[in-house]
Every structure is written in C-alpha cells, then in structure tokens.
C-alpha positions in Angstrom: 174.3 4.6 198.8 170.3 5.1 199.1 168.1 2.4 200.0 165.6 2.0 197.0 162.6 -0.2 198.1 160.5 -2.1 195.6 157.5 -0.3 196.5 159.5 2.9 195.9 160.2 1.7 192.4 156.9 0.4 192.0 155.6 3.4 192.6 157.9 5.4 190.1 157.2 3.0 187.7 153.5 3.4 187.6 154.4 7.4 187.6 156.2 6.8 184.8 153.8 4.7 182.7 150.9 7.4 183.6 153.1 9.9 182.0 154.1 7.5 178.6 150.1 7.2 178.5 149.6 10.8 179.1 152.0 11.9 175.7 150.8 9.2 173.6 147.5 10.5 173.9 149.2 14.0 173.2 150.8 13.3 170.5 147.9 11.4 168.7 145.8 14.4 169.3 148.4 16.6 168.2 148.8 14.4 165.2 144.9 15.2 164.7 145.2 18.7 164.8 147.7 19.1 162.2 146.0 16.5 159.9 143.0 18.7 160.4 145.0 22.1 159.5 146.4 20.3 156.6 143.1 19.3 155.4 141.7 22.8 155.9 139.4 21.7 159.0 138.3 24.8 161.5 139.9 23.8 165.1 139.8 27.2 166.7 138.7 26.7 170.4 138.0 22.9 169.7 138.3 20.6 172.4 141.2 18.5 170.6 143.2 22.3 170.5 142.1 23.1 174.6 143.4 19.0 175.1 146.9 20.2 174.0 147.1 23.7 175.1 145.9 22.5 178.8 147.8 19.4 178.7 144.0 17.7 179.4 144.4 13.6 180.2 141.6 11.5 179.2 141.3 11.4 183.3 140.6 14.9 183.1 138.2 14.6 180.0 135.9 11.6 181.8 136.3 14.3 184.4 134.7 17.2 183.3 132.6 15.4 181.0 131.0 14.0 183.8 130.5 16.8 185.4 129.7 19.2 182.4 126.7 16.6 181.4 125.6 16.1 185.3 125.2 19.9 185.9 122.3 20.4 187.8 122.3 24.6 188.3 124.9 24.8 191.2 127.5 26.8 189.5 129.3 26.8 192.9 129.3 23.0 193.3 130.6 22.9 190.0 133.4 25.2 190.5 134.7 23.1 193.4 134.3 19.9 191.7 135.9 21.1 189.4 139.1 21.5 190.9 141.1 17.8 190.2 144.5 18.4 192.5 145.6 14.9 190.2 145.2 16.6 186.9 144.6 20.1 185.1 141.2 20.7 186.3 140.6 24.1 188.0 138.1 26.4 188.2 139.8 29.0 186.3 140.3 26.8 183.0 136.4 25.6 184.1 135.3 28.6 181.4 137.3 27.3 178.5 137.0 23.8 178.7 133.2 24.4 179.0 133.6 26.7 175.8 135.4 24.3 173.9 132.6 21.4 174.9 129.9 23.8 173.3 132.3 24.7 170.1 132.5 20.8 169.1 128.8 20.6 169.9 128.6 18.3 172.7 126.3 19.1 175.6 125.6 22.1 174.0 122.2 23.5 176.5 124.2 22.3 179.9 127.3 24.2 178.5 124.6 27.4 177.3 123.5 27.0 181.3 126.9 27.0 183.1 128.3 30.1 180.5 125.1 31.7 181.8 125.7 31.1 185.4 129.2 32.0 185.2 128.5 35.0 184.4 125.6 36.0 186.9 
C-alpha cells in the first residue's frame, strides 16, 4: 500500500481544479465559435479559434497580452518571455498568437511592430 500524504492530495487537487477551469473556459469558447459559424460570423485566425487550436488558458492570454501591449522593440526579449514552461506559450506559436491579436483588432500598431521585427 502507498503512503498518500495530504499535501500530495492537496496538491492533485489543485491540479485537478486548474484543469476543470482550464475546459470550462474551452468549452465556452468553443461554444462561441460555433454560435459564431452558425450565425455566419468570420472567425478565421481569430483569437477565440488560436484559444482552442493552442489550448491557450486565460493564464496564457493575461500572458501574452501583457507582453504583446508592453513591447518596447526587443524582439529578442520578447521571444524569451515569451516562453511560459506553465502554459502553451513559446516562441514558435509567438507569430500566430501575435497574428490573431491583430486579426481581432486589439493592439493592432504593437502587433504591426513585432510582425515587422520578426521578420528582420
């Protein structure tokens, strides 16, 4: 028999909560996508569609909205920040979650300015 310790399960517990939390924000996004497709409503590269493809928390939104609106021209501080090992941040997905920031108009010049530096 294993010895299970109340912080163990304490632990798990609070895993297990940040997961519930993590699909019911899924599914209520998901929910708003298809009310959207229903309705006729454009969500090609929105942020709503890159939340579900990327499996995005609202940890990793406040995330890289902060640093999306905080950009300051160091494409290469960015790209490190960038990089949450507690979420689905990275520096590869940095592109498209910028891309899907400009496509549902939010921060649209810092997003301009970080497509642009990407690419120098």
């Amino acid at each position: 028999m294993s010895d299970i310790s109340i912080e163990n399960l304490a632990k798990e517990v609070t895993a297990l909560n940040k997961k519930v939390e993590q699909l019911r924000y899924h599914n209520f996004t998901l929910a708003t996508l298809v009310a959207n497709l229903i309705e006729g409503e454009s969500v090609v590269g929105s942020l709503q569609e890159l939340t579900v493809l990327l499996d995005l928390s609202k940890e990793d939104l406040k995330i890289s909205q902060k640093l999306i609106s905080s950009y300051d021209g160091d494409i290469d501080l960015l790209k490190k920040n960038f990089n949450n090992p507690d979420g689905n941040l990275s520096e590869q997905n940095l592109p498209l979650i910028v891309q899907a920031y400009r496509n549902s108009s939010s921060m649209i010049e810092k997003c301009d300015k970080i497509i642009s530096d990407l690419q120098k």
